[in-house]
ZAVO-798684 format. One line per 2 residues: number of its first residue (from 0); their letters; for each residue x negated, y negated, z negated of N, C-alpha, C. Coordinates in steps of 0.001 Angstrom, whole numbers. Layout:
<vexnus>
NUM = a = X Y Z X Y Z X Y Z | ...
</vexnus>
This chain:
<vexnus>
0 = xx = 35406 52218 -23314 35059 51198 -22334 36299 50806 -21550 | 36315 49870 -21030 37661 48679 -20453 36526 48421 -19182
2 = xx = 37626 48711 -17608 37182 47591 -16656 38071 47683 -15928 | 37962 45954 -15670 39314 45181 -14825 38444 44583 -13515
4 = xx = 39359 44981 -12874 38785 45080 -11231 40089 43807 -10616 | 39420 42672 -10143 40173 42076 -9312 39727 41771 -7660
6 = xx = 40013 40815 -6863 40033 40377 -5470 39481 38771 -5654 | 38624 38908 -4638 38138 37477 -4248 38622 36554 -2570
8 = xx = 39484 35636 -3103 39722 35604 -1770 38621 33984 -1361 | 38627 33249 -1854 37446 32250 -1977 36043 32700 -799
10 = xx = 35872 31965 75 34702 32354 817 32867 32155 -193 | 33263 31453 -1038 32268 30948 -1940 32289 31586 -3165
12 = xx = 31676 33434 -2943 31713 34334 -4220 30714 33847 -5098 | 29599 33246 -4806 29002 32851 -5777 29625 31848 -6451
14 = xx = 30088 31039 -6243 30997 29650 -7115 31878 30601 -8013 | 32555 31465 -7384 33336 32664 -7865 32588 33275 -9225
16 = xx = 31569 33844 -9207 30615 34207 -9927 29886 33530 -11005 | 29804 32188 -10715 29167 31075 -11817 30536 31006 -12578
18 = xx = 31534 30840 -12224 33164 30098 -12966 33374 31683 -13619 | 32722 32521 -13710 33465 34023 -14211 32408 33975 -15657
20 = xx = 30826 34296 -15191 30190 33959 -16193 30293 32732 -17073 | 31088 31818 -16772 31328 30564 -18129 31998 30788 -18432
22 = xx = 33197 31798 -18119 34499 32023 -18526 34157 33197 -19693 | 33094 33933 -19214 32591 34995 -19971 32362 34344 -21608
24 = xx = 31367 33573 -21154 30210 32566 -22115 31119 32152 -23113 | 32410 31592 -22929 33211 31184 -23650 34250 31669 -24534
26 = xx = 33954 33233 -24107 34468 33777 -25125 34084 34462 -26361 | 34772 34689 -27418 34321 34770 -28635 33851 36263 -28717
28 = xx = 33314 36788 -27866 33055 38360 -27980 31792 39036 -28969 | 32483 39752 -30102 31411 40725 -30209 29964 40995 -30220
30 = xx = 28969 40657 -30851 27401 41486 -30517 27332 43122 -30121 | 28411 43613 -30533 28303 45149 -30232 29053 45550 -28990
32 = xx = 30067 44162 -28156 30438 44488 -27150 29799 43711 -25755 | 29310 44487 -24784 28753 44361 -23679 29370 44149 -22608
34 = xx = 28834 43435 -21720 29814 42742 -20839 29586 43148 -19455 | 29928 43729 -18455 28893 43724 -17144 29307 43536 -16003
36 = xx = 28960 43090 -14884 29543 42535 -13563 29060 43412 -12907 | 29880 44010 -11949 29861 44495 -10518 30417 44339 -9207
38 = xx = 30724 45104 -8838 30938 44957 -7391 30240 43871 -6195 | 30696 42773 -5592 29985 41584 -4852 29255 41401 -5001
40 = xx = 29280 40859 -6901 28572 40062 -7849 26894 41153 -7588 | 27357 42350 -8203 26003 43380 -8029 25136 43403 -6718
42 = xx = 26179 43342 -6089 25224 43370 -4371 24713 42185 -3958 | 25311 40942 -4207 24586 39890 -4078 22983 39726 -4464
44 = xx = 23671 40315 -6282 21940 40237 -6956 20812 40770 -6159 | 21428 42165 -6006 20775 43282 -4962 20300 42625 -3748
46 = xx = 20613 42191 -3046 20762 41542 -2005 19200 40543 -1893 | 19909 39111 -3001 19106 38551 -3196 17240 39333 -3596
48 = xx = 17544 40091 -4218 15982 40709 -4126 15183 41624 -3245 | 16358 41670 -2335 15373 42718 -1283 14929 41591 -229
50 = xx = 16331 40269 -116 15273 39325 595 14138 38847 683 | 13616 38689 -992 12786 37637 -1943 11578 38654 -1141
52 = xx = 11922 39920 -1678 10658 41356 -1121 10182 41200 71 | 11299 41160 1155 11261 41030 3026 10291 40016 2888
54 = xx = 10583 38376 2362 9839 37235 2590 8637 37189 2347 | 8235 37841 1182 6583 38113 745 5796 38939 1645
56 = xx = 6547 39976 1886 5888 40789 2942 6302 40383 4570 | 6867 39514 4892 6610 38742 6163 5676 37880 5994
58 = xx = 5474 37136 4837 4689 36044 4951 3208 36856 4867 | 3003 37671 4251 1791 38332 4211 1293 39147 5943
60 = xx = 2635 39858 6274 2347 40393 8007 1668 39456 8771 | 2771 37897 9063 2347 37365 9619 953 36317 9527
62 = xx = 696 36170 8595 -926 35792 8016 -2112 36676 8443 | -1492 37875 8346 -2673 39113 9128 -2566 39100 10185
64 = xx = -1626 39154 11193 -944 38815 12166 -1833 37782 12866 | -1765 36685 12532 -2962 35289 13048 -4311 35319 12415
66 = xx = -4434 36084 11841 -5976 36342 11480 -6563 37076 12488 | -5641 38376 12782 -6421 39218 13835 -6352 38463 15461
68 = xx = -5636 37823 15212 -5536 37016 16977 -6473 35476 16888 | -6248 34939 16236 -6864 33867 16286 -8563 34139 15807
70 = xx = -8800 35019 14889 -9812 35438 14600 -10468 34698 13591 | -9741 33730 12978 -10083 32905 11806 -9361 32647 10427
72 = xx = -9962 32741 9756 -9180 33123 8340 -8536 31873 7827 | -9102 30580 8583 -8889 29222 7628 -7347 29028 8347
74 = xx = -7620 28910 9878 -6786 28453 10320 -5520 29217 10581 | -5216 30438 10103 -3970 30901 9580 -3075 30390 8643
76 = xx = -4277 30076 7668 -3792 29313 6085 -2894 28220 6764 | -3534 27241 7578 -2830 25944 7667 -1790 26461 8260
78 = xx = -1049 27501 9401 210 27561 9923 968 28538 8755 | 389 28984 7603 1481 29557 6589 1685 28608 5919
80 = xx = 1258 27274 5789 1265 26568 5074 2389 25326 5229 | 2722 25876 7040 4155 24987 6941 5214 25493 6766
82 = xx = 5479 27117 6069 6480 27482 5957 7634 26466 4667 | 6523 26055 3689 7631 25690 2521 8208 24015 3513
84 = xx = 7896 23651 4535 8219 22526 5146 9673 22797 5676 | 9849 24426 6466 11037 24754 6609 11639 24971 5182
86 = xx = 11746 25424 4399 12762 25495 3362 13086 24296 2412 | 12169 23369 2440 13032 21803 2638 14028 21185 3257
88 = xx = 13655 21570 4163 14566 21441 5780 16170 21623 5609 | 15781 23796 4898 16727 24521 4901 17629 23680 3701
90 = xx = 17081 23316 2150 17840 23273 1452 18944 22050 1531 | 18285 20839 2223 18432 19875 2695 20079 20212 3202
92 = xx = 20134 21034 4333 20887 21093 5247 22113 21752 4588 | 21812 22550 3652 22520 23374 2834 23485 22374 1944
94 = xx = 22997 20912 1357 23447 20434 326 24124 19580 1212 | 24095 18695 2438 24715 17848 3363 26193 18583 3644
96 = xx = 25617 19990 3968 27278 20550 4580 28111 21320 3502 | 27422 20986 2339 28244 21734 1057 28431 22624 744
98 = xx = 27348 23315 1545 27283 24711 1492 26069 25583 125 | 26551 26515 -247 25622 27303 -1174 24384 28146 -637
100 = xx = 23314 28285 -1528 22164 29174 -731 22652 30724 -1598 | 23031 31266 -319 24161 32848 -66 22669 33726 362
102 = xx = 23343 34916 411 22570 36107 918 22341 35590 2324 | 23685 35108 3041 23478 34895 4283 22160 33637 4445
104 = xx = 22317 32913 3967 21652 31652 3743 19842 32321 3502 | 19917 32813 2736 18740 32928 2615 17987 34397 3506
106 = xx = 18914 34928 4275 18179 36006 6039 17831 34547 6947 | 18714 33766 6840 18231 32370 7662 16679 31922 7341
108 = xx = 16115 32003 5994 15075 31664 5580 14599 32785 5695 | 14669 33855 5791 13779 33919 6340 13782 34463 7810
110 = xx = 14355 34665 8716 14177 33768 9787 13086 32874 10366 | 13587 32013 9299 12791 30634 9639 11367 31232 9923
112 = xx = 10847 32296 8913 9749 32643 8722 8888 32805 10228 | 9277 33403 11055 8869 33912 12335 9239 32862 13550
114 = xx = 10189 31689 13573 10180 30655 13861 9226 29547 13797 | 9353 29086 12585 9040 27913 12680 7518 27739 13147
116 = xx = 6759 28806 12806 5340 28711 12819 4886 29073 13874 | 5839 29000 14928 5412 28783 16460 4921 27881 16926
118 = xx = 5408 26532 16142 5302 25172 16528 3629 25005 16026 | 3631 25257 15114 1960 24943 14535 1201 26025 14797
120 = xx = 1061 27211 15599 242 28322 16450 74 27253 17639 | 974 26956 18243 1264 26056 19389 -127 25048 19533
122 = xx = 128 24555 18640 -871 22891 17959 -2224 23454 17927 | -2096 24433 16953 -3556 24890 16533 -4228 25553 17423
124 = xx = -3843 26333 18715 -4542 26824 19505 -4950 25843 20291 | -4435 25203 20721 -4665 23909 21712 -5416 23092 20917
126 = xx = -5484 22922 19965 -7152 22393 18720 -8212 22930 19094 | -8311 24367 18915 -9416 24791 19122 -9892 24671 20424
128 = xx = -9224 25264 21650 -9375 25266 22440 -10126 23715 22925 | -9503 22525 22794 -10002 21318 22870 -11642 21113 22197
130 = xx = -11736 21893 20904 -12857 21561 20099 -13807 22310 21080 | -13817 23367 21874 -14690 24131 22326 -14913 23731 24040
132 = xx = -14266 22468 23921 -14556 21453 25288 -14784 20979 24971 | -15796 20203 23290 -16271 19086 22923 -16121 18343 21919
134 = xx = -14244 18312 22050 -13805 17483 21620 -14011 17364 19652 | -14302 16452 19289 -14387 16289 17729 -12971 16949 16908
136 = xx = -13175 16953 15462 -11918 17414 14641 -10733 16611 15291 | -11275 15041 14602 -10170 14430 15099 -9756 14323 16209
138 = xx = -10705 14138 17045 -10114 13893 18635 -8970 15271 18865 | -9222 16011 18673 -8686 17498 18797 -7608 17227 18587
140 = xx = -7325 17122 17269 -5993 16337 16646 -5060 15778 17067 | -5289 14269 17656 -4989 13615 17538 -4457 13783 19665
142 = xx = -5321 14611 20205 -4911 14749 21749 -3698 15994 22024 | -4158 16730 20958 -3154 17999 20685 -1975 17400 19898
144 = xx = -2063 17005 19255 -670 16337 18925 300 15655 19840 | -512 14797 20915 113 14171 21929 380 15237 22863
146 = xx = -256 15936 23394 -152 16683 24621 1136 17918 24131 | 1209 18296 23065 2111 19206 22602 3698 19192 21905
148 = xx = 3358 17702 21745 4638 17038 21187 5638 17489 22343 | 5778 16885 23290 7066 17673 24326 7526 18795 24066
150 = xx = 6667 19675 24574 7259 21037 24174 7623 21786 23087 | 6869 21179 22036 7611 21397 20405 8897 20885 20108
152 = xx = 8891 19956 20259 9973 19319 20282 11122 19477 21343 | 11318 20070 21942 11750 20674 23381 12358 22134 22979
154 = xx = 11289 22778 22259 11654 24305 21871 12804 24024 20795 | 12394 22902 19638 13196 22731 18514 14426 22516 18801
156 = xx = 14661 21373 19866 15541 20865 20261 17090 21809 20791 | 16390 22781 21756 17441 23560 22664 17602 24820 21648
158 = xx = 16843 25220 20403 17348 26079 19415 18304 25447 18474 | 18255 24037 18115 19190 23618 17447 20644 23214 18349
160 = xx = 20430 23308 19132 21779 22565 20060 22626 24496 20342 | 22310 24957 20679 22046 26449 20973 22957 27070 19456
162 = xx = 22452 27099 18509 23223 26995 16805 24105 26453 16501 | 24355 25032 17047 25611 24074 16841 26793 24834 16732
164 = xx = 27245 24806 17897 28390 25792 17510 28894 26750 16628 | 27884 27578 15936 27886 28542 15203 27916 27567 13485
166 = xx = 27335 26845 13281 26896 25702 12255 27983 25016 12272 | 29062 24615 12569 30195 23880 12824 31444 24785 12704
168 = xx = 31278 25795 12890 32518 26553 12636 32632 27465 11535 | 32263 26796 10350 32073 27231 9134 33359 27033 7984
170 = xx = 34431 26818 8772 35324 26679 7764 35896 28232 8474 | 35977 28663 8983 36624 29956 9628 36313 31172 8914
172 = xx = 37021 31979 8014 36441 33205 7257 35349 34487 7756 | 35999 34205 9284 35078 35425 9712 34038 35106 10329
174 = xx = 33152 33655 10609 32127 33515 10851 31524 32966 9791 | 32037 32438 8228 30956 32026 7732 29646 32168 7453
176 = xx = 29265 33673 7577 27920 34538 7237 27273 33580 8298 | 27850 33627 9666 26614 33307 10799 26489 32096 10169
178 = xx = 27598 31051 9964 27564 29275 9806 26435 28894 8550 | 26306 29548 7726 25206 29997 6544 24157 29314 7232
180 = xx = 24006 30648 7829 22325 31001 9060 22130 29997 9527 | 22992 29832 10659 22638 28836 11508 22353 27782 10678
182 = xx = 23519 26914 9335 22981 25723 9122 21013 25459 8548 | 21261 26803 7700 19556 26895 7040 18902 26937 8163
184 = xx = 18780 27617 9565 17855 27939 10491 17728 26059 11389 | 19230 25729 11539 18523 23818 12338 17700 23060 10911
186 = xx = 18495 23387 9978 17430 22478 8944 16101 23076 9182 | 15845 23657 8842 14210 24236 8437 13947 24137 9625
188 = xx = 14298 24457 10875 13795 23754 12135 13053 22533 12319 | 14438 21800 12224 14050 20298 12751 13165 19448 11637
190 = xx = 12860 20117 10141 12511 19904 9129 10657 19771 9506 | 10874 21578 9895 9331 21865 9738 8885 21571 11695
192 = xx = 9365 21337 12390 9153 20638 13427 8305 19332 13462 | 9232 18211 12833 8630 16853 12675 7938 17123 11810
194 = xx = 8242 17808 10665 6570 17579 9423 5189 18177 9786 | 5310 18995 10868 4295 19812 11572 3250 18888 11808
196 = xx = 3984 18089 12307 3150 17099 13412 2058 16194 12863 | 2909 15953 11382 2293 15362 10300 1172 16417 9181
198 = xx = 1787 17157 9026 648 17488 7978 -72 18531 8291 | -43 19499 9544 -1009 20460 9747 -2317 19794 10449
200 = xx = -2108 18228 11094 -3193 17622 11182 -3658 17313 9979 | -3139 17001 8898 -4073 16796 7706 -4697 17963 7088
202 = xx = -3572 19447 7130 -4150 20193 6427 -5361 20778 7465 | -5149 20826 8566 -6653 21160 9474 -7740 20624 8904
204 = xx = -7521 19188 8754 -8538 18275 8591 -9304 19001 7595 | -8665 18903 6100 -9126 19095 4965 -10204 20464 4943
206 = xx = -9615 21444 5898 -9890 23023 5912 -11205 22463 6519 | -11331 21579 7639 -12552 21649 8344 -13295 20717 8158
208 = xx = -13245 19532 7717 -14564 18235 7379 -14244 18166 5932 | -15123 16896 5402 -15320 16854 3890 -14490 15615 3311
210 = xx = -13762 15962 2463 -12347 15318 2258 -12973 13841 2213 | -13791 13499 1540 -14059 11722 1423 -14272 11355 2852
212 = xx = -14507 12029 3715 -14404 11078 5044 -13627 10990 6154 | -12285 12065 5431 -11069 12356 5627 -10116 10820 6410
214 = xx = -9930 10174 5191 -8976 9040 5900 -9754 8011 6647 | -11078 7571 6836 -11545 6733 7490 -12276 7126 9263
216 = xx = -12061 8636 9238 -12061 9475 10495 -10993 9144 11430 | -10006 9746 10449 -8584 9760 11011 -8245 8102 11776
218 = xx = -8925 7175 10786 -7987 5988 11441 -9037 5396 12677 | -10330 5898 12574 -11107 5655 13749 -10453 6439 14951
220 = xx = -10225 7527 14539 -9695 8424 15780 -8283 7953 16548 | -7298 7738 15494 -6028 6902 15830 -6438 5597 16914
222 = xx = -7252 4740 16287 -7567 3459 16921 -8430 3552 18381 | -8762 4230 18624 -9614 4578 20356 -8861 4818 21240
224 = xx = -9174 4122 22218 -8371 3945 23595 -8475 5555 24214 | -7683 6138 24878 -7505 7229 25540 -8446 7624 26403
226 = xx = -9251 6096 26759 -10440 6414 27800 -11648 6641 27257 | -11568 6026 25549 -12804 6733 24904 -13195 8444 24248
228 = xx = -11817 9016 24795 -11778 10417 24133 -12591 11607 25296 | -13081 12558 24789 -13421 13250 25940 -12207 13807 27005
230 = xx = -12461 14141 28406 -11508 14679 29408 -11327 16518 29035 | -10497 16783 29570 -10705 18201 29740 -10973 18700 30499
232 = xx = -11397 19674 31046 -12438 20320 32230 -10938 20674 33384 | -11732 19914 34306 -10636 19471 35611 -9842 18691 35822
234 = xx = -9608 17579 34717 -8709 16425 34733 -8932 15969 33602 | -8022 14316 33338 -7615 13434 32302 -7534 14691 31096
236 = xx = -7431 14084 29985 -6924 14122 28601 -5414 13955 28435 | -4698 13492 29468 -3137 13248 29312 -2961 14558 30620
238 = xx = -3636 15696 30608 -3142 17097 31347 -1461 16963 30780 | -812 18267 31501 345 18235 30938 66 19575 30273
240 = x = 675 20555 30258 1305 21679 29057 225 22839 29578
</vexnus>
């Protein structure tokens, strides 16, 4: 057996790693001779699968997690259901700044995991809560969306500004790990932030009325003046937080 041990000075070991295996690929080697990568290359792999493990079993904690507090099985579904909204977000953000999805990159995702789904706990409690003053699916919806928008957007806001710095100073060797993070953590932020707003009112919907009367609800509910919605107990419907 033969092994040649070199140095990576490249901040981008995986690019490192793809250009080694074609270099491999291209050579005329042997069926009886075996080829094998270690060091970085090994721990990365490594790496990469204990994340993949962490993420399944966060996403599963926190699903039990809002089952036992909220006390409802449906409406957990809809706030796990905006996680793949952050990793749009994330990959998004990843391909703008030219950056690769790294070990570091992907502790950011998950991250995201215990983040983002603050924003839609946020929404969805203030649903129910509304429904059990009266208020219809949609109305629920459609008042919780308004009344909560500030502060979602508020939380998103001062976590992404808060990261900047760290997300920007990514050409520097000894912070790239954080610049990784941070960039995946504002994407999948500001990603699953605004899409929140949008589709956990639909996916509520679907979980709770009967899909054919789905879009002609919604646009009745959209179209009613603020004074036709119910109040909340002790004031207007435009309460603040």
């Amino acid at each position: 057996s033969a092994s040649i041990s070199a140095g990576i000075v490249a901040e981008d070991t995986q690019s490192v790693g793809r250009a080694l295996a074609a270099k491999i690929a291209d050579l005329d080697i042997p069926s009886s001779v075996e080829v094998k990568t270690g060091g970085i290359f090994q721990q990365i792999a490594e790496g990469f699968d204990d994340v993949f493990t962490a993420m399944a079993v966060g996403i599963i904690l926190v699903y039990l997690v809002m089952v036992a507090t909220l006390g409802s099985l449906r409406n957990p579904l809809v706030v796990v259901l905006t996680l793949p909204l952050a990793v749009v977000g994330a990959l998004v953000a990843l391909a703008l700044t030219g950056r690769t999805l790294s070990l570091s990159a992907m502790m950011g995702i998950l991250l995201l995991i215990g983040v983002v789904v603050t924003n839609a706990i946020v929404l969805i409690v203030f649903v129910e809560q509304l429904r059990e003053r009266g208020y219809g699916v949609f109305d629920a919806l459609v008042e919780a969306s308004r009344v909560r928008m500030r502060p979602i957007l508020m939380t998103a806001f001062t976590t992404t500004f808060a990261l900047l710095p760290l997300a920007t100073f990514g050409g520097k060797e000894n912070v790239i790990i954080g610049a990784e993070l941070a960039t995946v953590v504002i994407g999948g932020l500001i990603s699953s932030t605004f899409l929140t707003l949008v589709v956990v009112p639909v996916v509520y919907t679907l979980l709770h009325e009967n899909i054919p009367a789905v879009g002609g609800r919604m646009v009745s509910a959209l179209s009613r003046a603020p004074a036709d919605r119910p109040t909340l107990a002790g004031g207007s419907a435009d309460g603040g937080d």
